[in-house]
C-alpha positions in Angstrom: -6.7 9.1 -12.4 -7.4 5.7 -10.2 -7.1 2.3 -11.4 -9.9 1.1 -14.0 -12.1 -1.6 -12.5 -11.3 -4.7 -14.3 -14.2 -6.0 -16.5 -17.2 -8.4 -15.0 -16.5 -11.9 -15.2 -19.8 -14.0 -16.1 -18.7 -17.4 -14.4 -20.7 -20.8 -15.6 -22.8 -21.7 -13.0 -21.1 -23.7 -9.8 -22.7 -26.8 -7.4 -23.5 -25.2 -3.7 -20.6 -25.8 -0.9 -20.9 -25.8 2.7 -22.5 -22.9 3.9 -20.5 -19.9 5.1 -22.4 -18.4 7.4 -20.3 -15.0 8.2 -22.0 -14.1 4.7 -24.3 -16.1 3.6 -27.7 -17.0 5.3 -30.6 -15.1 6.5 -29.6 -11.7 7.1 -26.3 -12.1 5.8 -24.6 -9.5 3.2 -24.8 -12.2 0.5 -28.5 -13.4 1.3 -30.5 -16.4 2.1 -28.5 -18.2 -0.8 -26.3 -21.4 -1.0 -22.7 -21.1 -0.7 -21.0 -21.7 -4.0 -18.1 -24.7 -4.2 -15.8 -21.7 -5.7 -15.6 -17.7 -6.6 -13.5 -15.9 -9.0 -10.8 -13.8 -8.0 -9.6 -11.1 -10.1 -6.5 -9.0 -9.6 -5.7 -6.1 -11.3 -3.9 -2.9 -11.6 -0.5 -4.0 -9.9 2.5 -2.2 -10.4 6.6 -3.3 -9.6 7.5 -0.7 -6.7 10.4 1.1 -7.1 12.7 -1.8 -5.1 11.2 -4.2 -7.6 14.0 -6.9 -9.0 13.5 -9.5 -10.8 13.5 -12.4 -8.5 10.2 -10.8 -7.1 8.5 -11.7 -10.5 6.0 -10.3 -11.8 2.7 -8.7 -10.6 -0.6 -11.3 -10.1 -3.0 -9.8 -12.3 -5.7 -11.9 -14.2 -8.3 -14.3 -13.1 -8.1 -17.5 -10.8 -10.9 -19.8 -9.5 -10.9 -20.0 -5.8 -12.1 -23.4 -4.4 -13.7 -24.0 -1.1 -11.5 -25.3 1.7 -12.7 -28.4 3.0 -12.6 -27.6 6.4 -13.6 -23.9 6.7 -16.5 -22.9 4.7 -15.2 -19.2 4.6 -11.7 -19.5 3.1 -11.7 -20.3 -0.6 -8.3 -21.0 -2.3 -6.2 -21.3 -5.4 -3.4 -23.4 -5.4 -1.3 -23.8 -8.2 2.3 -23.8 -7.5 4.1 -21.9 -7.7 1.2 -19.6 -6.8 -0.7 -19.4 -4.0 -4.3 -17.0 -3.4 -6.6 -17.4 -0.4 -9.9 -15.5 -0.1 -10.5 -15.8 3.6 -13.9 -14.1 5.8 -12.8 -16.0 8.5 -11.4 -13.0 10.7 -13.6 -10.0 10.9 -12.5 -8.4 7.5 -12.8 -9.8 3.9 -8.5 -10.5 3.1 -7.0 -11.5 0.0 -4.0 -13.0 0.9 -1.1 -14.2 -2.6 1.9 -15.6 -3.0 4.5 -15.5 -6.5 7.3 -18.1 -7.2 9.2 -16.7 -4.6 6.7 -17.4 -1.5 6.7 -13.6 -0.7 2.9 -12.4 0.3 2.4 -9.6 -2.2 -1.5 -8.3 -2.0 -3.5 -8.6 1.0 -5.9 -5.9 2.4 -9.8 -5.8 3.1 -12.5 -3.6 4.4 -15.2 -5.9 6.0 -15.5 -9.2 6.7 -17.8 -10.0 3.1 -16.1 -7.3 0.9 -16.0 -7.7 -2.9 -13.6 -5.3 -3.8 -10.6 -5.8 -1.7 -7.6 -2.9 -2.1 -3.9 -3.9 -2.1 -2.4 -2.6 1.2 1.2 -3.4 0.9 3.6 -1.4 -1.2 6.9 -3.5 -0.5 7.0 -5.4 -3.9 4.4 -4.4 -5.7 2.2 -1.4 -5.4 -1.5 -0.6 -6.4 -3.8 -3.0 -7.4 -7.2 -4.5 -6.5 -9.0 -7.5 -6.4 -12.7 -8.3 -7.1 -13.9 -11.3 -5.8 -17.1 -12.5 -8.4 -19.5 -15.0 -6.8 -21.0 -17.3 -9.8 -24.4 -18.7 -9.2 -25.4 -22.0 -8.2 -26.0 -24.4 -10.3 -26.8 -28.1 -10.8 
């Protein structure tokens, strides 16, 4: 039995941000289509490996916006301290890269440089896990 693939997110509509143009544009995996200012990141399906203590804290799951970094129009970023999540397509694979209370990274993986659905590759602290990245549509 694999992880269940957390339910769709059906974001308000967002103003257009710089154009990224690794996946959006003519051609591009995400079509001829603005930018938007922020996504939605959704992690799910962690679990506390087996060297899991408490200190580690507990898994990311749930949903966070992701803003637009002002300088690179590919990296989009939540940053709420203690917690840290950076959805970056500005190497040549999609990465999701987090951070808990305690600064560790724990989730970070990809599979192209515009992937959606982005697989957790470490299995230090926590194990498992996913994250779907849900791009709202542009609005006024």
């Amino acid at each position: 039995m694999g992880t269940p693939i957390s339910p769709p997110i059906d974001p308000d509509p967002v103003p257009a941000g710089d154009l990224c143009v690794k996946c959006w544009g003519i051609g591009k995996e995400f079509g001829d289509i603005d930018t938007p200012s922020s996504v939605i990141a959704t992690i799910f399906g962690m679990e506390k490996a087996s060297n899991w203590i408490a200190a580690y804290g507990e898994p990311l799951d749930g949903d966070y916006t992701l803003e637009q970094d002002i300088i690179y129009p590919c990296l989009f970023r939540f940053t709420d301290s203690p917690t840290g999540i950076h959805w970056s397509n500005e190497s040549l694979y999609s990465t999701i890269f987090a951070t808990n209370a305690e600064g560790y990274s724990c989730f970070s993986g990809g599979t192209d440089q515009c992937s959606l659905l982005i697989l957790n590759t470490l299995d230090n602290r926590f194990t498992g896990g996913s994250c779907l990245i849900t791009i709202p549509e542009i609005g006024e």
